[in-house]
C-alpha positions as CSV (number, residue, x, y, z in Angstrom):
1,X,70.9,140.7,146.8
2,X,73.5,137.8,146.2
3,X,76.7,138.7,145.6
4,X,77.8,136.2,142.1
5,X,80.7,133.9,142.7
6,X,83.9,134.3,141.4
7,X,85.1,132.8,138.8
8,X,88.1,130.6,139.4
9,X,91.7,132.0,138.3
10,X,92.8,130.4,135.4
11,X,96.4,128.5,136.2
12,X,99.2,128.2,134.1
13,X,98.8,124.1,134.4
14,X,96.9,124.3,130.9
15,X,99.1,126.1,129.1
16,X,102.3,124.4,130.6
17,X,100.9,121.0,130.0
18,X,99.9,122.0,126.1
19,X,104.3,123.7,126.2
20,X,105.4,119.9,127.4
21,X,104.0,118.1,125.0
22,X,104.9,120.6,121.9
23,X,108.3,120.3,123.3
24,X,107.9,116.2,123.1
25,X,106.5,116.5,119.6
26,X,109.2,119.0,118.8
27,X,111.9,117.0,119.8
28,X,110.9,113.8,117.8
29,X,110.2,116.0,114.5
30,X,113.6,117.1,114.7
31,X,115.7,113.7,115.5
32,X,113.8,112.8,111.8
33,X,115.1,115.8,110.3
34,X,118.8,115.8,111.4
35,X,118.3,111.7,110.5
36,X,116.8,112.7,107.0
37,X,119.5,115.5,106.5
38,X,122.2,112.5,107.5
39,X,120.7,110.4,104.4
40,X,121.0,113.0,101.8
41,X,124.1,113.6,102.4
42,X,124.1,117.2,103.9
43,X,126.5,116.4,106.7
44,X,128.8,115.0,104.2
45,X,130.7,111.4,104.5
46,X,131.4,111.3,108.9
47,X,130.9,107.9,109.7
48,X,130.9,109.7,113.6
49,X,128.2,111.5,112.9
50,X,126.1,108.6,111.3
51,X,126.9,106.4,114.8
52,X,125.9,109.2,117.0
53,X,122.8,109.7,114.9
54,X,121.7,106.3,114.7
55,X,122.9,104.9,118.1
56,X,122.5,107.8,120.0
57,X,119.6,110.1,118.1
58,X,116.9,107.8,119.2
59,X,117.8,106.8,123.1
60,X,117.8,110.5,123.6
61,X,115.0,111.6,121.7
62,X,112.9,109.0,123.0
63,X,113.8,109.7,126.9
64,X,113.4,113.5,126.3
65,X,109.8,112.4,124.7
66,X,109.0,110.4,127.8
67,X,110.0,113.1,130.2
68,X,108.4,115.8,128.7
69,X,105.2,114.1,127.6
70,X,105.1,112.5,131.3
71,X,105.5,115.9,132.8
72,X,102.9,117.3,130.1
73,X,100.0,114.5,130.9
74,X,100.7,115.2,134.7
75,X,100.0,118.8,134.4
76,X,97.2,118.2,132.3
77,X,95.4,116.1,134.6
78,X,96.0,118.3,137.3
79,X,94.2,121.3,135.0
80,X,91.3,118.9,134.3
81,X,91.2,118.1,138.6
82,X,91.3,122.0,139.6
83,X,88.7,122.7,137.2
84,X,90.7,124.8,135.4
85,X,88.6,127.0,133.1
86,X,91.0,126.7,129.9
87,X,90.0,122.8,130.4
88,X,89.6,122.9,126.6
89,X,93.2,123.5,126.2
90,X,93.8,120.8,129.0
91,X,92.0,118.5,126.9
92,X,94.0,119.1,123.7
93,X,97.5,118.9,125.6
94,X,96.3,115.6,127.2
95,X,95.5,114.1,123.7
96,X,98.6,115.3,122.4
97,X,100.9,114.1,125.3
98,X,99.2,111.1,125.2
99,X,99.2,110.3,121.3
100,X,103.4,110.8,122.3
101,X,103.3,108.6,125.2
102,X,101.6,105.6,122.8
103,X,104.6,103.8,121.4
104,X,105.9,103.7,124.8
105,X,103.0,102.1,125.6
106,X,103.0,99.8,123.0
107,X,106.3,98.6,123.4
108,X,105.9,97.4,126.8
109,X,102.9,95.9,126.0
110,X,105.1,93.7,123.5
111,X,108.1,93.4,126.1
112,X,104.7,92.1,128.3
113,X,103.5,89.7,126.0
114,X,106.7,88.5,124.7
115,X,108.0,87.5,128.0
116,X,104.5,86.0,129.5
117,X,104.7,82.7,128.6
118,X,108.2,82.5,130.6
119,X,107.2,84.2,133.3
120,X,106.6,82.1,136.6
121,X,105.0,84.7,139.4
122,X,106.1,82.1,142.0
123,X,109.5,82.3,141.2
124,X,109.5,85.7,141.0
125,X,108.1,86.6,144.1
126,X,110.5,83.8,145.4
127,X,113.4,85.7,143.9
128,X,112.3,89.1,146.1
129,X,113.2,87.8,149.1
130,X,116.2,87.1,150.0
């Protein structure tokens, strides 16, 4: 008589990876809200609150984006490596951690591309070292 393995636990990486990147999501839907509600006129005539929105909105919506949808892909891939058995759930947090993480991919890409045909490796390796 064999005794049947155990299944593994499932851990809380799945879950807490699919939390990040809702929270990442989350965080950009409502920067366009608050910006929207700005535009119509809700928050009536502050010039203030037009700067803070406009200057400020999307510096820190986009660095709460790439902390939490860093944090989120992390903890998915860690799920997916432990075999978690919600790795269905690890996969759907992955994809939508990494759908956030694209225009921060794109745009160093850009920075990349824009600044290769100036860019001397030799010269910057010289400029390392002292």
């Amino acid at each position: 008589m064999s005794i049947p393995a155990e299944s593994p636990r499932p851990s809380k990486l799945s879950r807490n990876s699919l939390l990040f990147g809702i929270a990442g999501w989350s965080v950009w839907c409502l920067y366009f809200v608050v910006f929207a509600f700005l535009l119509s006129g809700v928050f009536g005539d502050d010039e203030l609150a037009g700067f803070a929105v406009v200057l400020g909105g999307p510096l820190i919506a986009s660095l709460l984006t790439l902390v939490f949808t860093t944090i989120g892909a992390v903890l998915g891939l860690k799920a997916l490596r432990k075999r978690d058995p919600k790795r269905g759930l690890a996969f759907a947090a992955l994809g939508i951690n990494l759908i956030c993480l694209c225009p921060f991919f794109l745009f160093l890409i850009a920075a990349l591309a824009a600044e290769a045909p100036n860019l001397n490796p030799l010269e910057w390796i010289r400029g390392l070292v002292p």
